[in-house]
C-alpha positions in Angstrom: -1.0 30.6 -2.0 -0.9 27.4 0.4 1.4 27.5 3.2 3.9 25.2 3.3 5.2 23.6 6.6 7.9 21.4 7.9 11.6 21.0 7.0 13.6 19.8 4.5 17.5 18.8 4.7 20.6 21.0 3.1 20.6 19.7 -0.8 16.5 18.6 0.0 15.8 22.0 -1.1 14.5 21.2 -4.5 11.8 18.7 -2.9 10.4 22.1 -1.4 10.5 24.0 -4.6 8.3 20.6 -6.3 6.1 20.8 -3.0 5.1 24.3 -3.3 5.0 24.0 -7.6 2.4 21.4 -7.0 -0.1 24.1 -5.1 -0.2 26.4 -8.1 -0.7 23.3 -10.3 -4.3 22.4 -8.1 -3.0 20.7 -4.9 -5.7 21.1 -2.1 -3.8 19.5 0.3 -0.8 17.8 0.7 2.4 16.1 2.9 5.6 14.7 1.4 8.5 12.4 3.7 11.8 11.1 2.9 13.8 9.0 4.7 17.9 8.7 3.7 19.5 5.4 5.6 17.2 5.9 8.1 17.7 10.4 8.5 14.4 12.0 7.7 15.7 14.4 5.1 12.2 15.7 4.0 9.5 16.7 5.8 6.6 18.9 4.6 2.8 19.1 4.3 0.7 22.3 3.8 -2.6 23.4 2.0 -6.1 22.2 3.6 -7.6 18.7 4.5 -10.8 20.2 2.7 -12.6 21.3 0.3 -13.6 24.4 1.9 -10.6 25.6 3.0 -11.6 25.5 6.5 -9.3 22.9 8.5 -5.3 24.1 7.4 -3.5 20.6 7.1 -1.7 19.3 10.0 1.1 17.5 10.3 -0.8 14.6 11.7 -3.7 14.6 8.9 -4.9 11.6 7.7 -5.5 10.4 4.0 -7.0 7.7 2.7 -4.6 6.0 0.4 -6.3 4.2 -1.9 -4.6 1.0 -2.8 -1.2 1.9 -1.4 -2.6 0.3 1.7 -2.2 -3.2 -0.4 1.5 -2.9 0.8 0.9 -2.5 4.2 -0.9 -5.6 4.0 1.8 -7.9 2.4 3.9 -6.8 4.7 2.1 -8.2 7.3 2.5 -12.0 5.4 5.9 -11.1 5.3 6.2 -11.1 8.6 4.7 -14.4 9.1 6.9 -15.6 6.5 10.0 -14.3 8.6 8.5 -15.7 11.5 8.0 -19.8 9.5 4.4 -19.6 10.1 3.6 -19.2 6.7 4.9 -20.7 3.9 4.8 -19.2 0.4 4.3 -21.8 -1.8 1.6 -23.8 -0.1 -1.7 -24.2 -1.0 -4.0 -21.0 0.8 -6.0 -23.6 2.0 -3.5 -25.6 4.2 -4.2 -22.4 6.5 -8.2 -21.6 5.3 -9.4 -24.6 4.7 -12.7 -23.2 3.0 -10.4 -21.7 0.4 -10.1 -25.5 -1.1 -13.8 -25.1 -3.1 -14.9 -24.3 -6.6 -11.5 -25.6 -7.5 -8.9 -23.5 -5.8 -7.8 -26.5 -3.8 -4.0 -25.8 -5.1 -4.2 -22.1 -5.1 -0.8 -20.8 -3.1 0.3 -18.2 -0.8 2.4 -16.6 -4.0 -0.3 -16.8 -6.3 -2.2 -14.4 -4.0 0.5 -12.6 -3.6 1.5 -11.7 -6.9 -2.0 -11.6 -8.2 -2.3 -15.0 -9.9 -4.7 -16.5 -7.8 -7.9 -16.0 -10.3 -9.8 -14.1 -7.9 -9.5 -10.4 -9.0 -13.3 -10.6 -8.0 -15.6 -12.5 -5.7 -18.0 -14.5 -8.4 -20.3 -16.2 -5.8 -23.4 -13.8 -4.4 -23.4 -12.0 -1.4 -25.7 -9.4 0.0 -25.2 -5.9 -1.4 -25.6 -4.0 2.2 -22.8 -6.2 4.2 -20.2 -5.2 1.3 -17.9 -4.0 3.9 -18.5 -6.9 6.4 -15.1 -8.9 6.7 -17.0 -12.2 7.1 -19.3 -12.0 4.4 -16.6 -10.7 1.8 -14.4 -13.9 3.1 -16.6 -16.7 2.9 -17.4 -15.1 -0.9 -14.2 -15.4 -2.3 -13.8 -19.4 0.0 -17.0 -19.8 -2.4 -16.1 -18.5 -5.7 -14.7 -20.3 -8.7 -11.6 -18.7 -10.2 -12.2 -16.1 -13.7 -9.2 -17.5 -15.0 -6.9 -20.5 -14.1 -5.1 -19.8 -11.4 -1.3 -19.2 -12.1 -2.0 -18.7 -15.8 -2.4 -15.3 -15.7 -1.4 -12.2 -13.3 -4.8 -9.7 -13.2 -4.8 -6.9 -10.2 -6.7 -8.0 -7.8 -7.8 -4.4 -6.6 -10.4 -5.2 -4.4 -10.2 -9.1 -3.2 -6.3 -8.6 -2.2 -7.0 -7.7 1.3 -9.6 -9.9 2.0 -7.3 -12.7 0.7 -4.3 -11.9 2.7 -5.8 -10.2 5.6 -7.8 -13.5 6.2 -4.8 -15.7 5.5 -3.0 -13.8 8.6 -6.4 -14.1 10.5 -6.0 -17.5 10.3 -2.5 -17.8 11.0 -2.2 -15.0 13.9 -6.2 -14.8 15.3 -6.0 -11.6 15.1 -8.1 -9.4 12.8 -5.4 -7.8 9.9 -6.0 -4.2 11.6 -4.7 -5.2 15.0 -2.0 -7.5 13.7 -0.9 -4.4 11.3 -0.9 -2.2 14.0 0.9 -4.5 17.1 3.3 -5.6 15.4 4.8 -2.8 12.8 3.0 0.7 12.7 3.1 0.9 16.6 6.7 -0.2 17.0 7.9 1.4 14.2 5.6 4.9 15.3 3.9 4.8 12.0 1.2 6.8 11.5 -0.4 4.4 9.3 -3.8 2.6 9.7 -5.6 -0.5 7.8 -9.1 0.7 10.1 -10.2 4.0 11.2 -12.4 4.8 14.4 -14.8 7.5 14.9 -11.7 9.1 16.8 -9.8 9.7 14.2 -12.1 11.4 11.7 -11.4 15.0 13.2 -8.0 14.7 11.4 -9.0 12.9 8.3 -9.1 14.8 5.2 -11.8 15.2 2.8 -10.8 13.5 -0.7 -11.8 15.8 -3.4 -11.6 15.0 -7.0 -13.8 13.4 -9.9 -16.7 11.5 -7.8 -16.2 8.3 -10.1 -12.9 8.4 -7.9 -14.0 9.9 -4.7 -16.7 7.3 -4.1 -17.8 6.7 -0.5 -14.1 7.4 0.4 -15.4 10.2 3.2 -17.7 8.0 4.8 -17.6 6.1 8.4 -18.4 2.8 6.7 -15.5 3.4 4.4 -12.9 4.4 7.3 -13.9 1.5 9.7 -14.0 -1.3 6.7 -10.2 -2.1 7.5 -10.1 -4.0 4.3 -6.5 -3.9 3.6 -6.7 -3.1 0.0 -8.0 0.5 -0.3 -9.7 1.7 2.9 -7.3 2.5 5.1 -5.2 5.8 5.9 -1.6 7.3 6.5 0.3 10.5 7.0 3.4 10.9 4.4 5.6 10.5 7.4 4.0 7.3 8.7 4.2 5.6 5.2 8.0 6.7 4.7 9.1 5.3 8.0 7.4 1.8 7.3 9.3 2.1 3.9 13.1 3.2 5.5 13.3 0.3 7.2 12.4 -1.7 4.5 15.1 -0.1 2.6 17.0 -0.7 4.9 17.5 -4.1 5.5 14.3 -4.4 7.8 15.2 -1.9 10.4 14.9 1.2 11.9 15.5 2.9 15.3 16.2 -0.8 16.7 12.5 -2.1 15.4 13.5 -5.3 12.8 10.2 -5.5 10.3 11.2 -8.0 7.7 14.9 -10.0 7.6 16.8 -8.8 4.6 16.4 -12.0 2.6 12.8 -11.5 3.0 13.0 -8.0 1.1 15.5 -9.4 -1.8 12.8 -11.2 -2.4 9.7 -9.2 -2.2 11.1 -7.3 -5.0 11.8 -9.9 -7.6 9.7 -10.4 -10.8 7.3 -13.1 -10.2 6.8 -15.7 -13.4 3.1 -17.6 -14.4 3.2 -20.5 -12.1 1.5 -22.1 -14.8 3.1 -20.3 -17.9 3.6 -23.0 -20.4 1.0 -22.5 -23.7 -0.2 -18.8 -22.8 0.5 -15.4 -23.9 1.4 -14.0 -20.8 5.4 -14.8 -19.6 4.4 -13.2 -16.3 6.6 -10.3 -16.0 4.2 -7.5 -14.7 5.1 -5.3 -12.3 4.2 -7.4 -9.5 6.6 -8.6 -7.1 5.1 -10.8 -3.7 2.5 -8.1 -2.7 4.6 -4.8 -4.1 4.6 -3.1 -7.1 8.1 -3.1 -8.9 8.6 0.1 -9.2 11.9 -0.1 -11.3 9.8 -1.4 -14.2 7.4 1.8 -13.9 9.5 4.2 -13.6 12.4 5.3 -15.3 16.1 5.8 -13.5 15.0 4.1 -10.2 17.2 1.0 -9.1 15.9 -2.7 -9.8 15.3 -3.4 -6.4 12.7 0.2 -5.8 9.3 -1.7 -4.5 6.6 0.0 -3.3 2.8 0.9 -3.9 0.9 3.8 -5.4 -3.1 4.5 -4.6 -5.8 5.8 -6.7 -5.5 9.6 -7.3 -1.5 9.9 -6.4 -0.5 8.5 -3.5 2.7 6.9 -3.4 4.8 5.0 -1.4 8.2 3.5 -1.9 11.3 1.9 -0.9 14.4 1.9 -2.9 17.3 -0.6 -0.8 20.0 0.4 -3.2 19.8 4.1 -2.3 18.5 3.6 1.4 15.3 5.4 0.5 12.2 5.7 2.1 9.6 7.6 0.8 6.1 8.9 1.1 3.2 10.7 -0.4 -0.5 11.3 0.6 -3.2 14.6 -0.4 -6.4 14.5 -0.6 -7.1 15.8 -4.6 -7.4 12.5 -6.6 -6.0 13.3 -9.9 -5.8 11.0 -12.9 -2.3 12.8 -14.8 0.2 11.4 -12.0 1.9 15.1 -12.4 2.4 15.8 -8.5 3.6 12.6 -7.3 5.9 12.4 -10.7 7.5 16.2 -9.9 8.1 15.3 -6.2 9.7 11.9 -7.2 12.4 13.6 -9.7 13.1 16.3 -7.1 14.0 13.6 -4.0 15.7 11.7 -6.4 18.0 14.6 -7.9 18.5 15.3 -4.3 20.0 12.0 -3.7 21.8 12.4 -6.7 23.3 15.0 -5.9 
């Protein structure tokens, strides 16, 4: 039996009871956080970061997160949105202006945003052992030709949405998406959340276990240090909540503003075809600007609940209508969804009740 650390808040009880379910049901390792209007109300990690049972998990144990990183990242646009140095519905290239070839000369910020843009994939070459290098990856998607026509159809962009953003904010800020992540919300807010991972910081990252079509080269250094904003980087539970209770919120927490509160009524809002008219597809996925809408995945959450999950069952969230912020990170990929779904119900009842 894993021991389970960390606290949980009168009537948070039933999170803890989930938590320690999901052990018998396979969990290697694991942490869980919950934010309520800004209160941390749960928060609990236990088992081992890996495989052999030989580090415990720590409160400050890394995981990568798969794609929930992608909503790290929009937040940072976001922010230059807040700030009017980036505009959402101008073309990419106005701010990259090698964006403008193979025909993606109208391309905008929102069709990158809400995965319109026609560039799930980079389609011009590039060599195979530079796959993680920031400048070759950019200059292949400025050189590609779209799959589809852009705005015609909304396809996840699972690995080119970091590159695309990140290098929009490169552009706009100078500096690389990691540091601008990292100045100006996970170190304010005291996040433990990061887009790039130093040699430093791999005593405290865990080991992802699981099927090794998943897995990957996740527990590599080349994988940690890639910083590419879409599936790379790493969080604790508890750094991912608080980034998500000020977003639900209104923007703020502990007297650190991330986003205005217009800027999150929007994030959250269904995003239509820019170019629907004579196709199959209205547009309604469960995109919002950079977030996945969670109230259209998951049943008895509020129509404004935005978030991000990452491959295996990571899961990050905020929901504005209950004042929720909420985290999840271990390191056994799984393809079910059943330990993320069980905590979910719990910290929901909670609230409910």
């Amino acid at each position: 039996m894993s021991e389970i650390h960390g606290t949980v808040d009168p009537g948070f009880e039933r999170v803890r009871d989930a938590f320690a379910r999901n052990f018998e049901n396979g969990e290697l390792g694991a942490a869980v956080c919950a934010y309520a209007d800004g209160r941390k109300v749960v928060d609990l990690w236990g088992g081992w970061a890996d495989a052999a049972r030989t580090r415990p998990w720590r409160r400050d144990t890394l995981t990568c997160t798969f794609s929930a990183m992608k909503a790290m990242t929009a937040t940072c646009a976001h922010r230059l949105i807040d700030a009017g140095r980036l505009d959402l519905d101008a073309p990419v290239a106005r701010y990259w202006p090698e964006f403008a070839q193979a025909g993606k000369q109208d391309v905008t910020v929102r069709m990158v945003l809400s995965h319109q843009s026609g560039l799930p994939w980079a389609t011009a070459g590039r060599p195979s052992e530079k796959f993680f290098d920031w400048e070759t990856q950019t200059d292949a998607l400025a050189r590609s030709a779209p799959v589809y026509e852009p705005g015609t159809r909304c396809i996840y962009h699972g690995g080119s949405f970091g590159y695309l953003v990140g290098e929009i904010v490169r552009r706009i800020d100078g500096r690389t998406l990691d540091a601008y992540f990292r100045e100006e919300i996970a170190a304010p807010l005291h996040a433990d959340v990061l887009v790039a991972l130093g040699p430093e910081q791999d005593d405290r990252s865990a080991e992802m276990t699981g099927p090794e079509n998943m897995v990957g080269p996740s527990n590599t250094r080349a994988w940690r240090a890639a910083g590419d904003g879409a599936a790379t980087g790493s969080a604790t539970a508890e750094g991912f909540a608080r980034v998500y209770a000020a977003l639900a919120r209104g923007g703020e927490l502990g007297g650190v503003r991330v986003l205005r509160p217009e800027t999150i009524a929007a994030v959250a809002r269904q995003q239509a075809l820019a170019h629907a008219e004579g196709t199959a597809n209205d547009g309604q996925g469960e995109f919002g600007l950079g977030y996945q809408l969670f109230w259209k995945m998951y049943l008895g959450m509020g129509t404004k609940t935005f978030g991000h999950t990452g491959m295996g069952g990571s899961m990050a969230l905020a929901d504005p209508e209950r004042r929720l912020g909420f985290g999840y990170v271990m390191n056994t990929l799984r393809t079910d969804g059943a330990t993320t779904t069980a905590l979910l119900r719990a910290t929901y009842r909670a609230l409910a009740s």
